[in-house]
N, C-alpha and C positions, 0 to 999 in steps of 0.2 A: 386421400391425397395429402401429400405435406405441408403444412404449414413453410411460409415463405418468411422470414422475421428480419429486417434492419438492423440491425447491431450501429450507432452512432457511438462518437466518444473521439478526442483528439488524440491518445494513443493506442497502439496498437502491434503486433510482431512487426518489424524483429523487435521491437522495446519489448521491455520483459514486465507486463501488468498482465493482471488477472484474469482480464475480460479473454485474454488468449486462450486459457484454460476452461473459458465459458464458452465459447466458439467451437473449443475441439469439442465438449459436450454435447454443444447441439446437434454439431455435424453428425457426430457418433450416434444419437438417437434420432437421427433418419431429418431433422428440420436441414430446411434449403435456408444459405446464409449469405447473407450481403452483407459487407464492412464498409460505411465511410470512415475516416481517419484521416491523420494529418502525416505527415514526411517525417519518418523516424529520427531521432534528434534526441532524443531522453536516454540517460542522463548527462552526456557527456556536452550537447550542443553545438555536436556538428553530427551533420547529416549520417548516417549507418552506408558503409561501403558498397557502392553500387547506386546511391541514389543522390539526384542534384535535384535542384528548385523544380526542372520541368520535367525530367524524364520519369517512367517508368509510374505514371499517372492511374492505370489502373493494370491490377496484375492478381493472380490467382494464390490463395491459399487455401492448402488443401482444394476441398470442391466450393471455398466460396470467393466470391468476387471481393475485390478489396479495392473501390475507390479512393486516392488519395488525393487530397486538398492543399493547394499551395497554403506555407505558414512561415512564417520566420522566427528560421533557428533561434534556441537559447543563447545561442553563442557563447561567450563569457559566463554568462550565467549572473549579468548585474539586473540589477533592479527595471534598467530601462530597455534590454534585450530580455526580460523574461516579461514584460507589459506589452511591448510587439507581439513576443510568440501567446500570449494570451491573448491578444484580440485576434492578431490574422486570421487564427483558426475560424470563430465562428465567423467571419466575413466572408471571407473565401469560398468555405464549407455552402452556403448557401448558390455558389454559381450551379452547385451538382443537385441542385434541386429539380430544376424543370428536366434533366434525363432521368431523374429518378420519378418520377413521376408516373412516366409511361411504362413504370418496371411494376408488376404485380406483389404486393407484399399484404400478409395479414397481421404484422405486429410490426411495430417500429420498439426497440429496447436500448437507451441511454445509459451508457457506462458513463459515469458523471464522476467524475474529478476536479483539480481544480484546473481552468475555472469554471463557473457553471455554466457561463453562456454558451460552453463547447457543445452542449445541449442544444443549443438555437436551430440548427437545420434539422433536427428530427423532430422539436416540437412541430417546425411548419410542414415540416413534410407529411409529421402525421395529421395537422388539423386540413389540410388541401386535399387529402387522400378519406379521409374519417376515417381512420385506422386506429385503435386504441395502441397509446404510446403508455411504455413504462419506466419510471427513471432509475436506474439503481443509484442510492445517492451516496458516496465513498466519502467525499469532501464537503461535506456542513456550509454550506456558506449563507452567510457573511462571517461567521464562528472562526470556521477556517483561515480565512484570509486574518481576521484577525490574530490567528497565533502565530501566526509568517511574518506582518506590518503592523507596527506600532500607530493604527492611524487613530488620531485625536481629534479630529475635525468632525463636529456636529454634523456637518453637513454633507460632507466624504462617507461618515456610516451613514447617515439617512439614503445618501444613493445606491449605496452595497447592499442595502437592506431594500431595497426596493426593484434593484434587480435581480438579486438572490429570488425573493420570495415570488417574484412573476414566472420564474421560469418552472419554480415546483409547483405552481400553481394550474400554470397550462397542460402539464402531463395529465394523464387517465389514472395511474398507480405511479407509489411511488416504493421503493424498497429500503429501508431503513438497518443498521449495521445493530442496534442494541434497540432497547425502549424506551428510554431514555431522549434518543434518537428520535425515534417514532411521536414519540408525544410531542414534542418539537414542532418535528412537520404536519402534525394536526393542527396545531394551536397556529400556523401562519397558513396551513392552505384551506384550514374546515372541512376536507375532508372525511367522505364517510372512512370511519373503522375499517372496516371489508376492505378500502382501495390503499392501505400502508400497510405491509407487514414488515418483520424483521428478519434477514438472515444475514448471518454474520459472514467476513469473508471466511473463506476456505481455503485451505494449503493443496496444494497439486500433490497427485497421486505419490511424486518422489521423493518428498520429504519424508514418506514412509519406506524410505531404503536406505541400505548402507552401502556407501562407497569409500573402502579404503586406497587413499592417491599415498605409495610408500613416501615420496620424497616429502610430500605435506606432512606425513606423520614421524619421519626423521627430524624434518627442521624445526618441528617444535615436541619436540619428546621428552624434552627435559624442564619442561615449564606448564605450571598449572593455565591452562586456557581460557582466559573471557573472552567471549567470543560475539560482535557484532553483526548482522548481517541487512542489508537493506539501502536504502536511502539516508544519504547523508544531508539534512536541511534542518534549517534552526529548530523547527516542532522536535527533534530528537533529542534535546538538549542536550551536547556533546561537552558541557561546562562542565554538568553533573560530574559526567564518567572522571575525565582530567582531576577535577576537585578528587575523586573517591580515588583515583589513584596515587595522589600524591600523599591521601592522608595514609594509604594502605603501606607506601614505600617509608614513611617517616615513621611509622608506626612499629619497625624492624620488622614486618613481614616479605619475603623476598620471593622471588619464582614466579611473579604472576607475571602473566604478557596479557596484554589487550590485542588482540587480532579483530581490525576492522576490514570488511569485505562489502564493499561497495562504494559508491561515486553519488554526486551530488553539489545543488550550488553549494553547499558549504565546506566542502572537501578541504581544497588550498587554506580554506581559513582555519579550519579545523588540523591540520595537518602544520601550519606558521604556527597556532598558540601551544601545540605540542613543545616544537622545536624551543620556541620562547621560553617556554617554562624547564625544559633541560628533559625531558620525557621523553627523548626519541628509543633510549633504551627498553624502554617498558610499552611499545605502541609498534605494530606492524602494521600497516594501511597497504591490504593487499588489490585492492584496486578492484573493477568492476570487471564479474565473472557471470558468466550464462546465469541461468537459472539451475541449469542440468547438473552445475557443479555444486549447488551450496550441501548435497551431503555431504560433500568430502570437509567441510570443513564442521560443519555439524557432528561429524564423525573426529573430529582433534578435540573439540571445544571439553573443557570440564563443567563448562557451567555456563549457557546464554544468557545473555547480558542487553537491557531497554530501558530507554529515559522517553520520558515527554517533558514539554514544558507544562505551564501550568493553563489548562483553559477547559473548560465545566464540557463543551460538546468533545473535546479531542479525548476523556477521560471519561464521558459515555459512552465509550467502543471498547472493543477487545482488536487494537490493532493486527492487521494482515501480520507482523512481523511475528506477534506472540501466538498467533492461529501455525505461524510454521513450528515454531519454538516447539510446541506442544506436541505437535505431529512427528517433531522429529527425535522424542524418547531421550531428551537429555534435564537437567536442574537447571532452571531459568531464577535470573534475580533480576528484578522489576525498580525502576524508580517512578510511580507511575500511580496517581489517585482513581479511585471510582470502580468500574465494574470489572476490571481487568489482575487489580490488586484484590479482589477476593477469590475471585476463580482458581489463579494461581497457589497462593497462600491457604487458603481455606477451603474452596470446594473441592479442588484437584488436590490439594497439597505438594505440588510436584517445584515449590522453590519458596523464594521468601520475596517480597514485594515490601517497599517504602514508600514513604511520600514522593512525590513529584517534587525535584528542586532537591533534595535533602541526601547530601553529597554523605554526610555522616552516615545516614542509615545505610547507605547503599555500600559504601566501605565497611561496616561491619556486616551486613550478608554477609558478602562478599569472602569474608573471615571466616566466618559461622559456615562456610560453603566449602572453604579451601577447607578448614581442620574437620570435616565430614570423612568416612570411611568410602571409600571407592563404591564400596557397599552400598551405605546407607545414597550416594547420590545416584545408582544405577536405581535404585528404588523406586525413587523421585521421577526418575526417566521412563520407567516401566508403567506410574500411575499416570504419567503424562499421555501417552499412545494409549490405553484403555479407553482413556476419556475422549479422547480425538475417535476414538472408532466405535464407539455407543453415541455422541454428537455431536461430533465435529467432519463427518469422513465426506469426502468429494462428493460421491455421488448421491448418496442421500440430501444433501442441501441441494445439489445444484439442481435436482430432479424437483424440489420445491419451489426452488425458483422460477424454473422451466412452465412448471404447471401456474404456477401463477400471474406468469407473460400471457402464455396460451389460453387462460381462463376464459 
């Protein structure tokens, strides 16, 4: 008989996060799936077409049920609308406790983001039920939240830290993106070894294809391509790139565009310092596109392009972004410390990686990349796919993952 499994987490389709890709998985290997989730709203901050505060409460994807939970919208996307839409979820989310109750499930599984509390209705569900619950932890927190908010107050982290660590602590397992990572969540939950392991995220099957869109490869045919794709929020550190482009244009090197593909709170702000500093000619900001599209632009790029800022847990992962990067057979250049700057550079060889923050180094890659032979960066791209399909490929991780919910 099938295993019945929980899926909890505040996003969810039509939002374009990963756990949607771990959903069609399950479904695909015969597991019966339930979705709680909150009102689509990411990244834009208003509601996704077709749905308001109350309608359309639970609705079917694919063969699984998708409960959703009142939340308030990002809206704007300021500091005091994204503190609303971080609490309402887990508040809410717990009214669909007591019908879920009477629903038969033998795994409760936490796509955990930020925030963490968005977890809170699966930990209770699972402890009311004694269902072993597992977290998958994406967003480090208190780590997390500190690379987003400058918070200084002794007693502001002591609360962060105290409800971060309760929520990892109440799960059965917990799933860890590096080891680094993992050692982490040992050292604050004391859990056994056996109950954390590590798997990194993983790129959807269609990063490993090529879509040519003519008109996309017309309108930039005449320009070497760096290429963004993702979330646009301050952990990306969008200074870097701006800084590495104006040293690249003063530097007389000419032709490069920045093609940024995706939306986020930092968009408008990021899109004003452009304009401010006289950079609208060298920055295309093509706005927030399905998922289904980003090979078309994977498919222009000469070379993918990733910043972080600077913070010891955000730089013990191998971001979702450079998991597509890699999958998708092109030379990526990194501004980016820790376990993601060697893979790249040195294990894979498939681009050049700098420090985190260090607008210099990233402007000369960058250089080092443009005066490369078409040649030599198809190369790059070619050892990149090899590596993604010996350990990185969908279904071999997600089937580790799978088995280790199910354990």
């Amino acid at each position: 008989m099938a295993q019945r499994i929980l899926v909890v987490g505040q996003h969810f389709w039509p939002e374009q996060f990963r756990v949607n890709d771990i959903v069609d998985f399950m479904i695909d290997e015969g597991v019966e799936v339930d979705v709680l989730c909150g009102r689509p709203n990411y990244p834009s901050g208003q509601l996704a077409p077709g749905y308001t505060l109350w309608n359309r409460k639970i609705e079917r994807y694919r063969t699984a049920t998708v409960y959703r939970s009142f939340e308030i919208p990002r809206g704007n996307n300021s500091n005091l609308r994204i503190l609303l839409n971080y609490v309402s979820f887990p508040v809410t989310s717990l009214f669909r406790v007591p019908r879920l109750l009477f629903k038969k499930y033998d795994r409760v599984f936490i796509y955990q983001l930020s925030p963490v509390m968005m977890s809170f209705a699966g930990i209770v569900l699972g402890k009311m039920k004694r269902i072993p619950t597992t977290m998958y932890v994406l967003d480090l927190w208190p780590e997390n939240l500190y690379s987003v908010l400058d918070i200084r107050s002794g007693l502001l982290r002591r609360i962060a830290e105290s409800v971060s660590h309760w929520h990892y602590r109440r799960v059965d397992r917990l799933v860890a993106l590096s080891s680094r990572m993992r050692d982490r969540l040992l050292e604050v939950t004391s859990k056994s070894p056996s109950d954390v392991i590590v798997v990194p995220q993983v790129a959807e099957k269609l990063y490993e294809t090529t879509i040519v869109d003519e008109e996309l490869s017309e309108r930039f045919a005449e320009t070497f391509n760096v290429v963004f794709t993702g979330n646009i929020s301050p952990a990306q550190s969008f200074s870097t790139m701006l800084d590495a482009a104006e040293i690249l244009e003063k530097s007389g090197i000419s032709g490069i565009r920045w093609i940024i593909v995706g939306d986020g709170m930092s968009r408008l702000a990021v899109e004003q310092e452009v304009a401010h500093r006289g950079l609208e000619h060298l920055f295309a900001f093509e706005g927030h596109h399905p998922v289904e599209e980003m090979p078309k632009y994977t498919h222009i790029a000469d070379v993918l392009v990733g910043c972080l800022v600077r913070s010891d847990l955000l730089e013990a992962t191998v971001p979702a972004k450079v998991m597509s990067y890699i999958a998708a057979a092109k030379p990526i250049v990194l501004a980016m410390d820790g376990e993601v700057q060697s893979l790249v550079a040195t294990t894979i060889r498939c681009g050049y990686a700098g420090p985190t923050g260090d607008a210099e180094t990233l402007a000369a890659n960058i250089r080092r990349m443009f005066l490369l032979t078409p040649q030599a960066r198809a190369e790059m791209g070619e050892r990149a796919r090899a590596y993604h399909f010996e350990h990185f490929e969908r279904n071999k991780v997600l089937t580790r993952l799978l088995e280790f919910i199910q354990r």
